[in-house]
mmJSON file of the N, C-alpha and C atoms, coordinates in Angstrom:
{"data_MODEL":{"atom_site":{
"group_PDB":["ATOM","ATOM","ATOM","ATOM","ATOM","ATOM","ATOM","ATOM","ATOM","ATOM","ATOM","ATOM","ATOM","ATOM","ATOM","ATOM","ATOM","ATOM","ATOM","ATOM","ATOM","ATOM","ATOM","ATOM","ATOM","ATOM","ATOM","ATOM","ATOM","ATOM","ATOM","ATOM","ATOM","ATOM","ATOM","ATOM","ATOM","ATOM","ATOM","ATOM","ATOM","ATOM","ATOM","ATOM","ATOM","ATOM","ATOM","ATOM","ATOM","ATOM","ATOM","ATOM","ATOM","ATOM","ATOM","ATOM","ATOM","ATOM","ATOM","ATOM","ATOM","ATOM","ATOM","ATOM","ATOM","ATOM","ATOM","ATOM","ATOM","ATOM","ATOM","ATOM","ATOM","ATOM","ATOM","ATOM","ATOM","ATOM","ATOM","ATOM","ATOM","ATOM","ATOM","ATOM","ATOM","ATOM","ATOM","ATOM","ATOM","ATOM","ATOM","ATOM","ATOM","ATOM","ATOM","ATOM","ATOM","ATOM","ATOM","ATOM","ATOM","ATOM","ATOM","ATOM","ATOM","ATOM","ATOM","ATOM","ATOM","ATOM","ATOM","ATOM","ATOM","ATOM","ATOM","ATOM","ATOM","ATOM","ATOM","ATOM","ATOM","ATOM","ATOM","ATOM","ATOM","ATOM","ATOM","ATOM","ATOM","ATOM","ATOM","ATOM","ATOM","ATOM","ATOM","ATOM","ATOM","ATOM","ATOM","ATOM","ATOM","ATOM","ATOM","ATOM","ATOM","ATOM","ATOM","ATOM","ATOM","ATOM","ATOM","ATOM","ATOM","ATOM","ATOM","ATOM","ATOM","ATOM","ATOM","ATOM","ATOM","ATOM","ATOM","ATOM","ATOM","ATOM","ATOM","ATOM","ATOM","ATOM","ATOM","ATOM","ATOM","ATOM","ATOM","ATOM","ATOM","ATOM","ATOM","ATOM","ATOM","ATOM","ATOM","ATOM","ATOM","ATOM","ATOM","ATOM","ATOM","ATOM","ATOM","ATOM","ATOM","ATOM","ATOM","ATOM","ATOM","ATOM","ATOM","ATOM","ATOM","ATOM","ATOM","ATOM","ATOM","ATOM","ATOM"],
"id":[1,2,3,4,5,6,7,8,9,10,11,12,13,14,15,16,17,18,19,20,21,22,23,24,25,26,27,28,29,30,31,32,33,34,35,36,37,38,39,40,41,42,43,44,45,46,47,48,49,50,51,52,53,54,55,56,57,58,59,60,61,62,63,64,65,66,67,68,69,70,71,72,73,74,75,76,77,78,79,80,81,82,83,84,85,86,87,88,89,90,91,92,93,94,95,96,97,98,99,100,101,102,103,104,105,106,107,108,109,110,111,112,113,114,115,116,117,118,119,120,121,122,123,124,125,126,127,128,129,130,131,132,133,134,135,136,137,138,139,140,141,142,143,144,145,146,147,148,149,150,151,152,153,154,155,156,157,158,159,160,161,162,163,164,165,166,167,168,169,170,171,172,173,174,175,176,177,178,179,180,181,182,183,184,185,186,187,188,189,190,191,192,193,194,195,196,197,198,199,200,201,202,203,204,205,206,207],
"type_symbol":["N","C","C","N","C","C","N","C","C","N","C","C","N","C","C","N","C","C","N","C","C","N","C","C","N","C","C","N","C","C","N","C","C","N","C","C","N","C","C","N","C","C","N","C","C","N","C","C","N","C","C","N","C","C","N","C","C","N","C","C","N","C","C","N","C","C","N","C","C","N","C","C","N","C","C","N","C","C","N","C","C","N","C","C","N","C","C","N","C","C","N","C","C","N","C","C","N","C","C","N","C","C","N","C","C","N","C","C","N","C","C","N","C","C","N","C","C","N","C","C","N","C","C","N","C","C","N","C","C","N","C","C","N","C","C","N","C","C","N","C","C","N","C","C","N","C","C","N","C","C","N","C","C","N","C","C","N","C","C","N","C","C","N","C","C","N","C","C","N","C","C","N","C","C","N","C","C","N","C","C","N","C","C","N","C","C","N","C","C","N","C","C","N","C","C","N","C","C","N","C","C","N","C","C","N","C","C"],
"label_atom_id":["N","CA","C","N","CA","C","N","CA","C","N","CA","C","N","CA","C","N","CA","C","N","CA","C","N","CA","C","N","CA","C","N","CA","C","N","CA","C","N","CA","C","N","CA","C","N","CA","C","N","CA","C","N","CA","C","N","CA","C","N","CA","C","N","CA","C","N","CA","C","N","CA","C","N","CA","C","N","CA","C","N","CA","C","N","CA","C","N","CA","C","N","CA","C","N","CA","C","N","CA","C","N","CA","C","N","CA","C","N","CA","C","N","CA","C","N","CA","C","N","CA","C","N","CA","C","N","CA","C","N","CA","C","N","CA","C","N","CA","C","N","CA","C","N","CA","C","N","CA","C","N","CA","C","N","CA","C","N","CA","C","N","CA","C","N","CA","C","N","CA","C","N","CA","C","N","CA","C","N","CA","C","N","CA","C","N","CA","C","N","CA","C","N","CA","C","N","CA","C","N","CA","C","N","CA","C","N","CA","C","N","CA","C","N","CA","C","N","CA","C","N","CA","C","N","CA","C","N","CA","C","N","CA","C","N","CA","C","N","CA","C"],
"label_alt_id":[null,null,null,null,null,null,null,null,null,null,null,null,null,null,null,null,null,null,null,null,null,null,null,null,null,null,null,null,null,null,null,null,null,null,null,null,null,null,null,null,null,null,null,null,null,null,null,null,null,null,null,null,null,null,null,null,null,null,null,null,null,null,null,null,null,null,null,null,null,null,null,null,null,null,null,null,null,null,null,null,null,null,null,null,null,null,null,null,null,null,null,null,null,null,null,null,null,null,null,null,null,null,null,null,null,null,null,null,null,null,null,null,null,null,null,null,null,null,null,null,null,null,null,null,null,null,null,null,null,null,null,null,null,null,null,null,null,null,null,null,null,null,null,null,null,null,null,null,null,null,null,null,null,null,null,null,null,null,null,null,null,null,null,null,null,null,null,null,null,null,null,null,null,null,null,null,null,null,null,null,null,null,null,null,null,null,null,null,null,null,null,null,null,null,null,null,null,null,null,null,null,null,null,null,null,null,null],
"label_comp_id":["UNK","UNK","UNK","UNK","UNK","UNK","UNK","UNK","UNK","UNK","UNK","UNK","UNK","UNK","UNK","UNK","UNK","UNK","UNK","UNK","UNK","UNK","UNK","UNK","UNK","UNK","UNK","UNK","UNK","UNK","UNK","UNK","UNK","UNK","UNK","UNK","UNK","UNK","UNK","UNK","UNK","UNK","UNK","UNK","UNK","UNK","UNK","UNK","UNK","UNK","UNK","UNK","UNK","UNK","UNK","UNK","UNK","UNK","UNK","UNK","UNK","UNK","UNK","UNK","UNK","UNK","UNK","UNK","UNK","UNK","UNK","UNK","UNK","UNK","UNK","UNK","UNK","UNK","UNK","UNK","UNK","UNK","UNK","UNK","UNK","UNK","UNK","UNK","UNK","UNK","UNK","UNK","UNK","UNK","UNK","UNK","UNK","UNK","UNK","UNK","UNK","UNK","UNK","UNK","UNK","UNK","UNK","UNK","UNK","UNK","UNK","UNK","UNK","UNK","UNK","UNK","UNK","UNK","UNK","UNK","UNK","UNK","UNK","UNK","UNK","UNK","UNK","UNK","UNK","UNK","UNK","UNK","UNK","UNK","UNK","UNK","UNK","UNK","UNK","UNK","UNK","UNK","UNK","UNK","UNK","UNK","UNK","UNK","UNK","UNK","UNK","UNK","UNK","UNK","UNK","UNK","UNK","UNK","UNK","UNK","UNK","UNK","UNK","UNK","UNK","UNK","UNK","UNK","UNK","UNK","UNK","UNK","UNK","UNK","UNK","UNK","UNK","UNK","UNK","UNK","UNK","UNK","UNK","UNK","UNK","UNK","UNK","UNK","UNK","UNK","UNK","UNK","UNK","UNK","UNK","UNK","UNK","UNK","UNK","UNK","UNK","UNK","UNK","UNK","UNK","UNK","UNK"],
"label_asym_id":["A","A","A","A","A","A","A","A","A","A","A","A","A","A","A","A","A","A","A","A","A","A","A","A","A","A","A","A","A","A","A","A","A","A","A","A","A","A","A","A","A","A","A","A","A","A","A","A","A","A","A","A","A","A","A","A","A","A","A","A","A","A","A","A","A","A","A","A","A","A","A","A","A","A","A","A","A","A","A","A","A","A","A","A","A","A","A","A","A","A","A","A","A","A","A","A","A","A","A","A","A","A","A","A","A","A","A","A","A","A","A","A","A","A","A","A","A","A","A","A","A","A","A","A","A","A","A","A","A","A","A","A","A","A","A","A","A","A","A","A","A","A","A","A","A","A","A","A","A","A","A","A","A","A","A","A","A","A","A","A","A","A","A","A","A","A","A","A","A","A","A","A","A","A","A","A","A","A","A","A","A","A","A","A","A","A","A","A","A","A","A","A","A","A","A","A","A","A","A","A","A","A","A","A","A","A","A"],
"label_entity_id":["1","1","1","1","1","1","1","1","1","1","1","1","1","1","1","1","1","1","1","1","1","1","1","1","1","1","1","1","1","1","1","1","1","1","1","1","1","1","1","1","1","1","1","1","1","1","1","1","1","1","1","1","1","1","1","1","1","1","1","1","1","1","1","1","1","1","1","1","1","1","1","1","1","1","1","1","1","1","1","1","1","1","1","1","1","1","1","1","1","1","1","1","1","1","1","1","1","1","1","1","1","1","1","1","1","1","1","1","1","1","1","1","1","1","1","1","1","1","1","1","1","1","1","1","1","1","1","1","1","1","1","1","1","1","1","1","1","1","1","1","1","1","1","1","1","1","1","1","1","1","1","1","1","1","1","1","1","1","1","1","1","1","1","1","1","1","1","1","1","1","1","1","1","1","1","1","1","1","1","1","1","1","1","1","1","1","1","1","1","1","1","1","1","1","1","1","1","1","1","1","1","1","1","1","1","1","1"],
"label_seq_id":[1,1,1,2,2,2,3,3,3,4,4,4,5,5,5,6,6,6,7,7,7,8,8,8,9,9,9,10,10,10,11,11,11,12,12,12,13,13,13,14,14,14,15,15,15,16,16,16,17,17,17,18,18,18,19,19,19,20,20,20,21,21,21,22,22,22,23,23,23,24,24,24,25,25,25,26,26,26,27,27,27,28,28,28,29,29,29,30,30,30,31,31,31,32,32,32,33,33,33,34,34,34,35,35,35,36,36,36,37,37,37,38,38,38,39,39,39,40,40,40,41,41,41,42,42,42,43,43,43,44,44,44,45,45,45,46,46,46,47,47,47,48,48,48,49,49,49,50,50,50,51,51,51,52,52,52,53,53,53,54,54,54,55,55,55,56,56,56,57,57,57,58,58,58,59,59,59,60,60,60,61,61,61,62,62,62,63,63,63,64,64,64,65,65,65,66,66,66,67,67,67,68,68,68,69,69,69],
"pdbx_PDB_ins_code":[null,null,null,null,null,null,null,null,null,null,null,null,null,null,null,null,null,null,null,null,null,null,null,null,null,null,null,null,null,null,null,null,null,null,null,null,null,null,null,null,null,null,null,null,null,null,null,null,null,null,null,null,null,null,null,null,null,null,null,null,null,null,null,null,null,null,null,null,null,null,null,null,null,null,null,null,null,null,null,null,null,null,null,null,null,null,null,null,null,null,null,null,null,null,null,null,null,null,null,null,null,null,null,null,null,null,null,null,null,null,null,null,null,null,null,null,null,null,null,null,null,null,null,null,null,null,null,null,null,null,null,null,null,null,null,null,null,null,null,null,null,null,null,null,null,null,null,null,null,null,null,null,null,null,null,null,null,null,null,null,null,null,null,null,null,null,null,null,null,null,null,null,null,null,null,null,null,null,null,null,null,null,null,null,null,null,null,null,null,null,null,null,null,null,null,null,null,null,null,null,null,null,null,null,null,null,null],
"Cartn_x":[0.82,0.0,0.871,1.819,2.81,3.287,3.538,4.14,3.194,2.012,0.707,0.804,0.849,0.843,2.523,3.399,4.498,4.501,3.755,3.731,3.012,1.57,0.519,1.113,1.788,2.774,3.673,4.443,5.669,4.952,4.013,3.539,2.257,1.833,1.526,2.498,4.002,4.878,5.305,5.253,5.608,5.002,3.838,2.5,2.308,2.799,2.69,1.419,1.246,-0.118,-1.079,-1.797,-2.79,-2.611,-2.81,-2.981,-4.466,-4.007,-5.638,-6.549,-6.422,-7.028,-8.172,-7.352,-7.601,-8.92,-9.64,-11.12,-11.98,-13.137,-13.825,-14.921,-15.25,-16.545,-17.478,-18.782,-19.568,-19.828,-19.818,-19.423,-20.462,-20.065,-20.868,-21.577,-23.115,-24.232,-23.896,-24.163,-24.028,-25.152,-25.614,-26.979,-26.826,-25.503,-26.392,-27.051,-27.437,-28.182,-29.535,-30.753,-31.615,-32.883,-32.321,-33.32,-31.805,-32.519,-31.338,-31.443,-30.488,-29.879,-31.493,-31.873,-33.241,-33.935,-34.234,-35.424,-35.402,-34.155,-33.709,-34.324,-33.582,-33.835,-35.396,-36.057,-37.265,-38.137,-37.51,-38.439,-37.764,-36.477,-36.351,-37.551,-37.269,-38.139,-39.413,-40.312,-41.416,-41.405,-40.555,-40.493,-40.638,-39.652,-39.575,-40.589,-41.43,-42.558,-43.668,-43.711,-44.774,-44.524,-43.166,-42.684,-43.093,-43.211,-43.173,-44.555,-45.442,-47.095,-47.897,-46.821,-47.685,-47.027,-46.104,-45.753,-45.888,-46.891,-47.249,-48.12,-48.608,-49.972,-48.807,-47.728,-46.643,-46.191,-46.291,-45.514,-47.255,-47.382,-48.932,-48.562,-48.946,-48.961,-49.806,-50.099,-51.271,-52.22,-51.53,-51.908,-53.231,-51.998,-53.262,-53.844,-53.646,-54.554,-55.741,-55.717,-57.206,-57.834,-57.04,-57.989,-58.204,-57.603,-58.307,-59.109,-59.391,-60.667,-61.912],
"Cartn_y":[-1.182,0.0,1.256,1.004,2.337,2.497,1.629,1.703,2.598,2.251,2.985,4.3,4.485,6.383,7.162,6.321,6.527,6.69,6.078,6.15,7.629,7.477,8.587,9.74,9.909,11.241,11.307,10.727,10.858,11.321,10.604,10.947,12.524,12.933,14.307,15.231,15.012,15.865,16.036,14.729,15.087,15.549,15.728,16.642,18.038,18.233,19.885,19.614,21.633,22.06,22.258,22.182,22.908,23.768,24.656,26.103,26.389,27.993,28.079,28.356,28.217,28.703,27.237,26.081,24.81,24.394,24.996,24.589,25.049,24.14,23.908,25.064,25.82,26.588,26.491,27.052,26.822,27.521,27.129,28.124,29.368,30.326,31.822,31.813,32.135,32.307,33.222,32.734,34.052,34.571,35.791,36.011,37.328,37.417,38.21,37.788,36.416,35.892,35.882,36.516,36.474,34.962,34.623,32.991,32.211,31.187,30.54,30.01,30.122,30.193,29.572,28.318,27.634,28.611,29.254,30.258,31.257,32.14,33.385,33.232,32.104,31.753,31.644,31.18,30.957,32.109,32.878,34.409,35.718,35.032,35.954,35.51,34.463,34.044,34.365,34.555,35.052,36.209,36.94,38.575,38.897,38.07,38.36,38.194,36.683,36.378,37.492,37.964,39.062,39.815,40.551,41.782,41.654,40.077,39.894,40.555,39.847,39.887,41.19,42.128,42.973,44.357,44.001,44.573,43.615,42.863,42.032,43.209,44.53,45.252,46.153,46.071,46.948,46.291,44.973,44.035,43.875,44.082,44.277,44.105,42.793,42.822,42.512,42.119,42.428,41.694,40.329,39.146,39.37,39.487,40.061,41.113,42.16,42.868,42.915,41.737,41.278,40.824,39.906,39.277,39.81,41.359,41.528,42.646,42.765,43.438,42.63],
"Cartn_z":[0.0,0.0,0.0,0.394,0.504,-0.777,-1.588,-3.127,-3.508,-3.627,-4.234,-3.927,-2.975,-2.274,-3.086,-3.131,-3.553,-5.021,-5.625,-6.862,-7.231,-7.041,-6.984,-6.782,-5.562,-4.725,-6.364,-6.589,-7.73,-8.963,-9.305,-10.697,-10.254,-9.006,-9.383,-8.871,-8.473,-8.381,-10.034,-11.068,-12.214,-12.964,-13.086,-13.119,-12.726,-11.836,-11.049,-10.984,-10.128,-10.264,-11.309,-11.366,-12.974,-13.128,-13.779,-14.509,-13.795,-13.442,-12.839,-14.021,-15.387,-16.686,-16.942,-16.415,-16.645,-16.305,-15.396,-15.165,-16.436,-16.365,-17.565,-17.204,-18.579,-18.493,-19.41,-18.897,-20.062,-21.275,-22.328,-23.909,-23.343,-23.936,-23.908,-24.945,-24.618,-25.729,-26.715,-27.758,-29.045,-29.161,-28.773,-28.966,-30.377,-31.381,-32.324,-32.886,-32.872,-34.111,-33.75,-34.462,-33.932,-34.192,-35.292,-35.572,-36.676,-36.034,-36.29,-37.916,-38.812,-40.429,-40.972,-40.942,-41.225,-41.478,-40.362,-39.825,-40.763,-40.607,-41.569,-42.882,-43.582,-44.83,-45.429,-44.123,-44.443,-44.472,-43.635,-43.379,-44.535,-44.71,-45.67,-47.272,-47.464,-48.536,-48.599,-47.605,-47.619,-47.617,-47.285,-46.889,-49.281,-49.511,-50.821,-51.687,-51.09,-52.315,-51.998,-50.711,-50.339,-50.975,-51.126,-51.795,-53.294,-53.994,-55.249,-56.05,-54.839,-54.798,-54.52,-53.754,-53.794,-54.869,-55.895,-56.986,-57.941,-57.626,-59.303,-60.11,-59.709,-60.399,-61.297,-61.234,-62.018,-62.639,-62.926,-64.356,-64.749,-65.12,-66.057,-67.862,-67.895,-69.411,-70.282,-71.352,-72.664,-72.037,-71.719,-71.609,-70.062,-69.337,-67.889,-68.125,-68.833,-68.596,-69.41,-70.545,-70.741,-70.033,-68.849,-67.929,-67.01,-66.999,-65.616,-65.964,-67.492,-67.957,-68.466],
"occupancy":[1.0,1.0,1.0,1.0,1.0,1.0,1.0,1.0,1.0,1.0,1.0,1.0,1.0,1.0,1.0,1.0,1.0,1.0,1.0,1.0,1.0,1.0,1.0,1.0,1.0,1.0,1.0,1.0,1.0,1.0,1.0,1.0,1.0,1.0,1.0,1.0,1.0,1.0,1.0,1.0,1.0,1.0,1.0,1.0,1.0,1.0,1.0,1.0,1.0,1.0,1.0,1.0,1.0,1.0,1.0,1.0,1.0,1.0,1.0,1.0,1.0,1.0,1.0,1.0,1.0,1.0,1.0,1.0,1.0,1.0,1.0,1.0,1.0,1.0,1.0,1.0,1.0,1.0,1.0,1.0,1.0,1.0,1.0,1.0,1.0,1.0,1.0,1.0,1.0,1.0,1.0,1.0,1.0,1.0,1.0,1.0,1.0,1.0,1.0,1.0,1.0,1.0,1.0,1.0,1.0,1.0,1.0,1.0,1.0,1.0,1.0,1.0,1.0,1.0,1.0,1.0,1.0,1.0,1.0,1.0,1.0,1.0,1.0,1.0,1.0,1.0,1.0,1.0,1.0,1.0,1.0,1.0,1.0,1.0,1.0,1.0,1.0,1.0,1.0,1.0,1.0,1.0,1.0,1.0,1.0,1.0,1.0,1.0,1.0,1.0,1.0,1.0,1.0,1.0,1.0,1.0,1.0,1.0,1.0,1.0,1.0,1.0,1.0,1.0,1.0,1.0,1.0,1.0,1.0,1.0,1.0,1.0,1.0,1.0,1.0,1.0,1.0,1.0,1.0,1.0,1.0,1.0,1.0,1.0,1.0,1.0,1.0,1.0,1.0,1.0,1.0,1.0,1.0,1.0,1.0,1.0,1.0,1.0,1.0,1.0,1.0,1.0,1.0,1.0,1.0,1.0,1.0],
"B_iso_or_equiv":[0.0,0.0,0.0,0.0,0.0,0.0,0.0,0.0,0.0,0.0,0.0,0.0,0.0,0.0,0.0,0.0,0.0,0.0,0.0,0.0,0.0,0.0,0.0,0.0,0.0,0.0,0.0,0.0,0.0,0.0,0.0,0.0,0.0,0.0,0.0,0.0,0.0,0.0,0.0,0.0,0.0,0.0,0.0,0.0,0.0,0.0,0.0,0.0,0.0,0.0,0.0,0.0,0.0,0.0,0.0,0.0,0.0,0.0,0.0,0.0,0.0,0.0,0.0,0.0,0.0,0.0,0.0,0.0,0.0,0.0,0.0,0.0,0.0,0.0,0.0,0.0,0.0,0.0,0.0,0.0,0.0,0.0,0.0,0.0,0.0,0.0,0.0,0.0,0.0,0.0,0.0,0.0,0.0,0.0,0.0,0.0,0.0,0.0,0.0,0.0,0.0,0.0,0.0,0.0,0.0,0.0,0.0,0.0,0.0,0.0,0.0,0.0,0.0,0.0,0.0,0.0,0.0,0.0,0.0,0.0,0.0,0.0,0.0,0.0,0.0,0.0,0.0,0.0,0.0,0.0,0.0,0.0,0.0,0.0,0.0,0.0,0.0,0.0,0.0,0.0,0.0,0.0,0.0,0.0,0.0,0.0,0.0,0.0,0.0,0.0,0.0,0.0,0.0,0.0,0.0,0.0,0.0,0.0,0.0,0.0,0.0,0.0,0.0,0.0,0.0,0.0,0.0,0.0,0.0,0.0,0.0,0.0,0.0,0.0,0.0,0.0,0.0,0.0,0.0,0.0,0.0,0.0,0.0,0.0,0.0,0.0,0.0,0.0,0.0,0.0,0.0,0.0,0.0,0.0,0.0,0.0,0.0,0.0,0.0,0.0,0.0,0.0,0.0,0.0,0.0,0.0,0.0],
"pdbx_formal_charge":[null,null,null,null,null,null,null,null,null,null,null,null,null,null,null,null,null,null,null,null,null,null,null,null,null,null,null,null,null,null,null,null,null,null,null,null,null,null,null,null,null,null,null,null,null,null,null,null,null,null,null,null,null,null,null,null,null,null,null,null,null,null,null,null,null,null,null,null,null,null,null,null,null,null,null,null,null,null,null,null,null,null,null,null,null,null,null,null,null,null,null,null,null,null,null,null,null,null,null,null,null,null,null,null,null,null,null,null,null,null,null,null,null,null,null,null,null,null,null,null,null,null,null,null,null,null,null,null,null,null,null,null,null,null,null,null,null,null,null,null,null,null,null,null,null,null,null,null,null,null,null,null,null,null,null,null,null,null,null,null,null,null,null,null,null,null,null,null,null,null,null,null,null,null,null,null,null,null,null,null,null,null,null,null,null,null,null,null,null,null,null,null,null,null,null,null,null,null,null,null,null,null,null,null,null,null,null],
"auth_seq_id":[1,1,1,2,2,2,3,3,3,4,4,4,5,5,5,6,6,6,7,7,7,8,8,8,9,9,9,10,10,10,11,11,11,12,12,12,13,13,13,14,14,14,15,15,15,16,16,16,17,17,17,18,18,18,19,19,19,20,20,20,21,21,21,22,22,22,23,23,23,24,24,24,25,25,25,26,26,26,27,27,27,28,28,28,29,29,29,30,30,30,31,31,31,32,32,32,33,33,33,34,34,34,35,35,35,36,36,36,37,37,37,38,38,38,39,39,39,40,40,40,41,41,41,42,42,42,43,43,43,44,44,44,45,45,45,46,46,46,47,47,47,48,48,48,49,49,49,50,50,50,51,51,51,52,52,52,53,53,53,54,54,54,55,55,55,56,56,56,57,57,57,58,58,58,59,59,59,60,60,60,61,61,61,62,62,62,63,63,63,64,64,64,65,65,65,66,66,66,67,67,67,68,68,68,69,69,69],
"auth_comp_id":["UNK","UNK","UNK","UNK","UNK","UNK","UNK","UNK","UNK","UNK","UNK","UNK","UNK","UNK","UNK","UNK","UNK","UNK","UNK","UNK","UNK","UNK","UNK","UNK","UNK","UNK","UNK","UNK","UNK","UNK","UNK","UNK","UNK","UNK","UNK","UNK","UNK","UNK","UNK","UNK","UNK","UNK","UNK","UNK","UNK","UNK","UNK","UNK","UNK","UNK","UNK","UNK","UNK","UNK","UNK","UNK","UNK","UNK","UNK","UNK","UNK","UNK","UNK","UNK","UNK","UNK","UNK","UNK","UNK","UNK","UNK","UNK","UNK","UNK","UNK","UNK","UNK","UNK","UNK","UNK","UNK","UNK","UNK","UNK","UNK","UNK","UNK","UNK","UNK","UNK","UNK","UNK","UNK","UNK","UNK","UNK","UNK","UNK","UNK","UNK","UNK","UNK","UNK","UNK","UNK","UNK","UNK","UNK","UNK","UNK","UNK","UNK","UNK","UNK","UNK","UNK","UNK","UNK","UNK","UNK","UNK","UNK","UNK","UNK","UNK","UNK","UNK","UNK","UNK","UNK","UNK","UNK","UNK","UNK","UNK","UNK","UNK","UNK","UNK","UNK","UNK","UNK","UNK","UNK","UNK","UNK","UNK","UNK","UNK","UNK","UNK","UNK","UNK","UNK","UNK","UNK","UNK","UNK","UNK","UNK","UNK","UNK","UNK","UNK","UNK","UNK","UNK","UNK","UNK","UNK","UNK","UNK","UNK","UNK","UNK","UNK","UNK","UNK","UNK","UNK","UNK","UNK","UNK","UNK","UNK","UNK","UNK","UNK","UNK","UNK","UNK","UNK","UNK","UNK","UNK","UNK","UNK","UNK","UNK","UNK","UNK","UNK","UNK","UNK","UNK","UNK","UNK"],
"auth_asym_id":["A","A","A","A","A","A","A","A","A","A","A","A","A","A","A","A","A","A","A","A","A","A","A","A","A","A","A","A","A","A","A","A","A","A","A","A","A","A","A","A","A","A","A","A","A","A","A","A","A","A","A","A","A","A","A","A","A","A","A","A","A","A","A","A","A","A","A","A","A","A","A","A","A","A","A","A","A","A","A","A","A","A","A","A","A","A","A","A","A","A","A","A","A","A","A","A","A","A","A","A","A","A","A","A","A","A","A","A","A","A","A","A","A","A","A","A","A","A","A","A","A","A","A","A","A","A","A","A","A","A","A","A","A","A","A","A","A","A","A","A","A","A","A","A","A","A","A","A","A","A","A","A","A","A","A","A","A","A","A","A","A","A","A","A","A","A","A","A","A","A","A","A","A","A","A","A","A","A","A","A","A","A","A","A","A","A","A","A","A","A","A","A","A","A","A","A","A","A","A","A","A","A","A","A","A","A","A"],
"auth_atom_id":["N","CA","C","N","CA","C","N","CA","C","N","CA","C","N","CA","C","N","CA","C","N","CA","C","N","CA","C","N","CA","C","N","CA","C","N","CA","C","N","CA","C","N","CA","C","N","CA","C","N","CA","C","N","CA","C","N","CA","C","N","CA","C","N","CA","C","N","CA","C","N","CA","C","N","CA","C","N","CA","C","N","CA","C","N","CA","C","N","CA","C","N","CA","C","N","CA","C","N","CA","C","N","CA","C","N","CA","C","N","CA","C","N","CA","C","N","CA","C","N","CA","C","N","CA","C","N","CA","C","N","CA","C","N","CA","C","N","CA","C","N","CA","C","N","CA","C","N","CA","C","N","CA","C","N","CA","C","N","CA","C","N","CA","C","N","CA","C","N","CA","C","N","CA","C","N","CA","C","N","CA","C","N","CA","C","N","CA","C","N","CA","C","N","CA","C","N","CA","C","N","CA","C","N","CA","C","N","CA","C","N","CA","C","N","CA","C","N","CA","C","N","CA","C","N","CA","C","N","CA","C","N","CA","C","N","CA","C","N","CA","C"],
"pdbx_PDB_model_num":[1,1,1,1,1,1,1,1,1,1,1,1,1,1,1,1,1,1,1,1,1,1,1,1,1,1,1,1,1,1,1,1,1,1,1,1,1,1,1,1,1,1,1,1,1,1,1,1,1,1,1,1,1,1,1,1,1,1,1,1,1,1,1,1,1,1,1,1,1,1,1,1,1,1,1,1,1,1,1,1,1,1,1,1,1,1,1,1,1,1,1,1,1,1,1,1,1,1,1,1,1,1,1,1,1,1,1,1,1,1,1,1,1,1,1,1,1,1,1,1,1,1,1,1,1,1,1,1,1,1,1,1,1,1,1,1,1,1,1,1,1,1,1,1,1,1,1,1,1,1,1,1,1,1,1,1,1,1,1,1,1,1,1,1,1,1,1,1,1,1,1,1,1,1,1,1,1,1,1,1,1,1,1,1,1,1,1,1,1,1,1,1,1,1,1,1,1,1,1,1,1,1,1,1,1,1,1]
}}}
């Protein structure tokens, strides 16, 4: 049993102390992002087809505007 303590003792003298940097933390939230890439993409896309739809009355051509007479 004394070997054991002898050993342990030797191998954290060859070890040293830790670094006080060495304790573990928890990652820091990124909060610029406000929805995550999926989300964006998806809200940007609608932001656009809305935008598309409500300037469809300015591409007006022969064709629609028989039908919408």
């Amino acid at each position: 049993m004394k070997w054991l303590c002898a050993i342990v003792a030797a191998l954290a003298f060859a070890i040293g102390p830790l670094p006080a940097g060495a304790q573990q933390t928890a990652p820091a939230v990124d909060t610029t992002e406000q929805f995550p890439p999926a989300w964006e993409k998806a809200l940007r896309a609608l932001g656009y087809d809305t935008l598309y739809l409500l300037t469809s009355p300015l591409r007006l051509t022969p064709e629609s505007a028989l039908a919408v007479g």
